[in-house]
C-alpha positions in Angstrom: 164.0 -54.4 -3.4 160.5 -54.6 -2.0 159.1 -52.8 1.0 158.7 -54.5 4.1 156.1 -53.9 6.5 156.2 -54.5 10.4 153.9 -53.3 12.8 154.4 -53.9 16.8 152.4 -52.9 19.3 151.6 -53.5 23.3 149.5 -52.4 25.9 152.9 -50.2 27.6 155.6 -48.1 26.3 158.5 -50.5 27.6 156.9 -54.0 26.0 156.7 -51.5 23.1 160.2 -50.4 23.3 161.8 -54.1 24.2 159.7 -55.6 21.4 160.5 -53.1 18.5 164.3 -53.2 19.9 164.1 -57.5 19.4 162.7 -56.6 16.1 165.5 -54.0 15.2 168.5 -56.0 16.2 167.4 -58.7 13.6 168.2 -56.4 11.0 171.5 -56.6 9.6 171.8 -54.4 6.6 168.2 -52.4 6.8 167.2 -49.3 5.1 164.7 -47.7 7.2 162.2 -46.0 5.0 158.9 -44.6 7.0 157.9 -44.8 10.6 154.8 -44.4 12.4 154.0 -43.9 16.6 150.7 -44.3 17.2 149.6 -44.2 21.0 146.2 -44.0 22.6 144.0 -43.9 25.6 141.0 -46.7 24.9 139.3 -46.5 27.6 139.3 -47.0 31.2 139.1 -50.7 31.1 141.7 -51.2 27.9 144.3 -48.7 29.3 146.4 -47.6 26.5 147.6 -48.8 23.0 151.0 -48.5 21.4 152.0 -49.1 18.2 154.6 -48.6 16.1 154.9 -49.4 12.4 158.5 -49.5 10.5 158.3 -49.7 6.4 162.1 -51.0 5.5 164.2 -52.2 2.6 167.0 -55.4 3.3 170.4 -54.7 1.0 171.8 -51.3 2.6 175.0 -51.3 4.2 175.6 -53.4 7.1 175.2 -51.8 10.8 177.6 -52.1 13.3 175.0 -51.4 15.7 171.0 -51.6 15.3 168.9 -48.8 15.6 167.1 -48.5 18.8 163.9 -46.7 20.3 163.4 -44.9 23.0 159.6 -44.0 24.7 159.9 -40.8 26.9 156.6 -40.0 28.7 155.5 -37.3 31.3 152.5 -35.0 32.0 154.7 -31.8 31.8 155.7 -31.0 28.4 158.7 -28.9 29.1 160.1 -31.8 31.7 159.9 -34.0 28.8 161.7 -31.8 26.5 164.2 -31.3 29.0 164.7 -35.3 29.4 164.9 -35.1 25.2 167.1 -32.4 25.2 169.6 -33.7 27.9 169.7 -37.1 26.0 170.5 -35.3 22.6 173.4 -33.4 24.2 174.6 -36.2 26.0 175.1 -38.2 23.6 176.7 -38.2 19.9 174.0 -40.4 18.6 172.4 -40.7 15.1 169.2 -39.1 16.1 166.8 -40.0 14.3 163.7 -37.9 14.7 160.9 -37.5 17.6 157.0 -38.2 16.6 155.2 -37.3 19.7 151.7 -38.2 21.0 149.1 -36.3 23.3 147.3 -38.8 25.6 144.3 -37.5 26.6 142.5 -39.5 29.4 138.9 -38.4 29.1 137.9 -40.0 31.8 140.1 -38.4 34.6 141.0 -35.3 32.7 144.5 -36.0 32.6 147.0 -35.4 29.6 150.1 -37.1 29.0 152.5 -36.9 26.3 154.9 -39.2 24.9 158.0 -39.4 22.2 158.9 -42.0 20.7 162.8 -41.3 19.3 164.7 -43.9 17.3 168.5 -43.4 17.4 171.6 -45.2 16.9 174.6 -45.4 18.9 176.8 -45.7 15.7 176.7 -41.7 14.3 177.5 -42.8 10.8 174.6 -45.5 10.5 171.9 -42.4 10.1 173.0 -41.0 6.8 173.0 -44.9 5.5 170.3 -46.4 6.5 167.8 -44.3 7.8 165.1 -42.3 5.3 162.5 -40.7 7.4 162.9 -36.9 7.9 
């Protein structure tokens, strides 16, 4: 099996989060093997950038339902750990891990942070398709 690249990105974290969830439900029988959140204030006139980029294998076991991501932002730290938190005890979910991002607005001296989490509805899919620590 050969490693397969995909990189999305947009210019908000919900055209992020609907475009990487198109991408994901195409993926019958996917091994996830590394993922990257990269997010970033440009500039003023640019806003800011988001990106994620998913390295996968096709030939693991079949999901009954795709993985999914999630984009939590908020300037208070502990209100978004809260949100997180909440979510995770909510919910018997595969979760699969939070990569989180400061976004500093230089400009107007503003910081915001934001969490990208993947998950999957299906508990069992985690421990079979899903590589990233």
């Amino acid at each position: 099996m050969s490693h397969i690249v995909k990189t999305i990105e947009a210019t908000d974290a919900p055209s992020l989060v609907t475009a990487v969830n198109t991408f994901l439900a195409t993926l019958v029988n996917p091994t996830i093997r590394f993922v990257d959140y990269l997010a970033f204030w440009v500039d003023k006139r640019m806003g800011t950038q988001y990106t994620i980029t998913i390295t996968y294998d096709t030939g693991g076991q079949a999901l009954a339902t795709p993985f999914l991501l999630r984009i939590d932002e908020d300037i208070n730290l502990a209100a978004l750990l809260t949100t997180l938190n909440a979510a995770y005890a909510a919910n018997a979910y595969f979760w699969a891990g939070t990569r989180w991002k400061t976004l500093d607005r230089d400009s107007i001296k503003i910081k915001r942070y934001s969490a990208a989490t993947f998950y999957n509805t299906t508990l069992a899919a985690g421990a079979n398709n899903w590589l990233p620590q």
